[in-house]
Structures are given as C-alpha cells and as structure tokens.
C-alpha positions, 0 to 999 in steps of 0.5 A: 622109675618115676618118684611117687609124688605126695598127694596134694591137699585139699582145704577142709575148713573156709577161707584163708585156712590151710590145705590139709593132705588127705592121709592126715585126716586119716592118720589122725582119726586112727590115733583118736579112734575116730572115723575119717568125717569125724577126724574130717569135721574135727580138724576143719572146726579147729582150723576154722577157729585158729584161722578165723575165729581168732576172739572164739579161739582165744577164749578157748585157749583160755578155758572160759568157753566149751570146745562144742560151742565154739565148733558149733560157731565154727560150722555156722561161718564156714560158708562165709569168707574171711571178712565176714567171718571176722565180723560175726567173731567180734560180735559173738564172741564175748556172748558165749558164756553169757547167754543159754544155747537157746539165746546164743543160737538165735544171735549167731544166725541172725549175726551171720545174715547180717555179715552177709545178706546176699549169701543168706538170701541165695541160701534161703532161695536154695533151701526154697526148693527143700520144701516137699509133701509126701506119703508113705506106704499104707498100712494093712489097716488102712492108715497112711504116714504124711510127711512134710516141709514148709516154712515154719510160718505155714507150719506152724499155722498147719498145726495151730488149725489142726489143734483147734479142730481136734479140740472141737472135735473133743467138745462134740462127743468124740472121746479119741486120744488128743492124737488120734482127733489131730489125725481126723483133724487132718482128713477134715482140712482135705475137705475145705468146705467141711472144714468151714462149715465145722469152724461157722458152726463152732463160732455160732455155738460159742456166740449162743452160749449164755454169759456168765451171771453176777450172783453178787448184790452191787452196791445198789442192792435194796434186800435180799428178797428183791434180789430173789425176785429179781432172779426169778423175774430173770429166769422167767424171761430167759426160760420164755426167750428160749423157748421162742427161739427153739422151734425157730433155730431148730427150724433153721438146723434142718433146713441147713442139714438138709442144704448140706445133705443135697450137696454131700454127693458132689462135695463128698461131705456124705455123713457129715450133714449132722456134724453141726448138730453136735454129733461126731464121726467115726473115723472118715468113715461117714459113720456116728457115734 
C-alpha cells in the first residue's frame, strides 16, 4: 500500500511568513475552543506580527501594546509585501500607545497607502465596483427600504440635503418625528425640480425676514424721548413698507403657483403648487395639512 503522505501547507498569514498544515489550524481551534476561521484568523495575526511586523511584536512581547491593536495592524498590511510591510511597522509602531484608536487608525491607512500607491489605487478602483443602489420588498403599508453605497464624499453630501429639507420641512408646519421628515425629504429629492422650487422659496423667505433691531441708545443718543420717536417714526414707515409690498408679492405668489399648477401634470409636481406659500404635504400623497 502506497504510504499516505502529510498534507501539504498552505500560507495563511502574508509575505515571507510560514506555510501552516491544515490539521494545525484545526487542532489549535479544538484546544482553544475556537472555530476553524477564528484559530485560521488568529495564527496568521500572529505570524504576521513574528514575521513581519517585528517593532509591533517586540512591543507586544513587552506588554506596552494590546494584543487587538496589534492584530488589527496585522490585518490592514496583510495585502502588502515584505518591504512594504516593514515600512508601515517602523512608522506606526511607537504611535500605538500614544494615540486613541480613532487617531491611530486614520495614520495606519494612510501609512499603508503610502507604502504602497500603486496597490492602494487598484484597490480603491476595485472597491469602485462595490457601489450599488437597491430596494428592498414593500411593505403592506406601502413603504419601502433603500439601500445604498457611494463614496462618503456623496454620501455625506446625500445627507447633509436631506436634513436641510427635512428642517424646512419642519419650519412649514410639518410636526412628523425628524426621522420620518428625513424620509419625505428623500421623496422630494426624486423630484429635482420640486426640490429646487423648495430650496429658492426657503432662500427668498430668509432674505425677507427683517434684521434684528438695536434696542440700545449709541453713544449718540440725545434723550429718551427722541429715541421713542425715533422708533415710532421707524415703525410707521416699516408698517407702510409692508403694506405696499403685500398686494404685490401676493400678486407674484399666485402667479408663480399658478405657473406651477399648469406644469404639475408633466413634472408630477400635482399638490405641491402651494408648497411655497408655507403649507406642507401629507405624506407624498399631494395631500395637506
């Protein structure tokens, strides 16, 4: 009978680390009481470290560094080769007691980018093609889940706008949970030119708000029943400023809710003509409160 060879190994860890047989990994995860890709993740960290991050394992050894952090740095330079490797240990190593996680983790990335560009770049053109946009089931009332990957620059931006209309949204009457607001700020977005209309009309409602007033007497002051007349005098004329523009920009309103009511069929903007005159919609539906 032929003799039953060993089986061969295989490299768990990166560059320049031993081959490890199979049955070891398995052998080690009974004795730990571990699973196989725990005792599989656990034995490559530490081989990664002897091997290859030989400043990170020296701190270990020496008790000044946490055994996670330093798999953790295990795990971001596994991709990298030998010389690469070496480069990020010898710039991170002495920052791992120094800095909090937060901290540490932005210089460990930026430090494996910089040992190798080329690598990082391939990988963030390869991590382009993990950016999606998909629905889940809709629910019997009617709502539906949306999920999403962008780069964080679009994300973040996505966000910022959908807080912004959800706030307005707020500002008009519209007394939903922030949450909630957020999602209707979502429905909006789907209609560019509803949300447009939105934004202009919230920008021409800040610029007409009056600015604050100085209620103190300046150095000038003579008495303070010239500064009663002075106010009085001011108050006449802004109560007859605001009546001249009344008829005119209620004018203006209805012809521009009108523009938007004879567009509402092709835009499918039907509802939503009054939006800009303060009122708010229920829901998607076109209905108001």
């Amino acid at each position: 009978m032929p003799e039953c060879l060993p089986e061969a190994g295989r490299r768990l860890a990166g560059e320049g680390t031993p081959e490890v047989d199979q049955d070891a990994v398995f052998e080690f995860g009974t004795l730990q009481q571990m699973g196989p890709m725990a005792a599989h993740n656990m034995i490559a960290d530490a081989l990664d470290l002897e091997h290859r991050l030989p400043r990170v394992w020296a701190r270990v050894r020496a008790g000044e560094v946490r055994v996670w952090k330093a798999r953790e740095v295990a795990k971001q330079t596994r991709h990298l080769d030998l010389e690469a490797a070496g480069c990020v240990d010898r710039a991170v190593s002495r920052y791992l007691s120094l800095l909090n996680w937060s901290k540490f983790q932005r210089l460990l990335e930026a430090k494996v980018i910089e040992a190798d560009p080329v690598q990082a770049e391939a990988r963030a053109q390869a991590a382009e093609a993990e950016r999606f946009a998909r629905t889940g089931r809709t629910t019997v009332c009617g709502l539906k889940t949306l999920y999403a990957r962008a780069t964080a620059g679009e994300v973040i931006w996505f966000v910022a706008m959908v807080d912004r209309i959800a706030r307005i949204l707020g500002e008009r009457g519209d007394l939903s949970l922030m949450d909630v607001r957020r999602s209707k700020a979502i429905g909006i977005l789907a209609n560019p030119v509803l949300a447009l209309k939105l934004l202009a009309s919230q920008q021409d409602h800040q610029a007409a708000q009056p600015g604050p007033t100085d209620q103190t007497g300046g150095p000038d002051s003579t008495s303070g029943q010239d500064q009663a007349d002075g106010h009085g005098r001011a108050g006449a004329v802004c109560s007859d400023r605001r009546g001249d523009h009344e008829p005119a920009d209620s004018g203006h309103r209805e012809e521009h809710g009108s523009a938007v009511s004879d567009r509402s069929g092709d835009q499918g903007m039907a509802g939503y003509q009054d939006l800009w005159d303060g009122r708010v919609p229920d829901g998607l539906s076109g209905r108001w409160d």
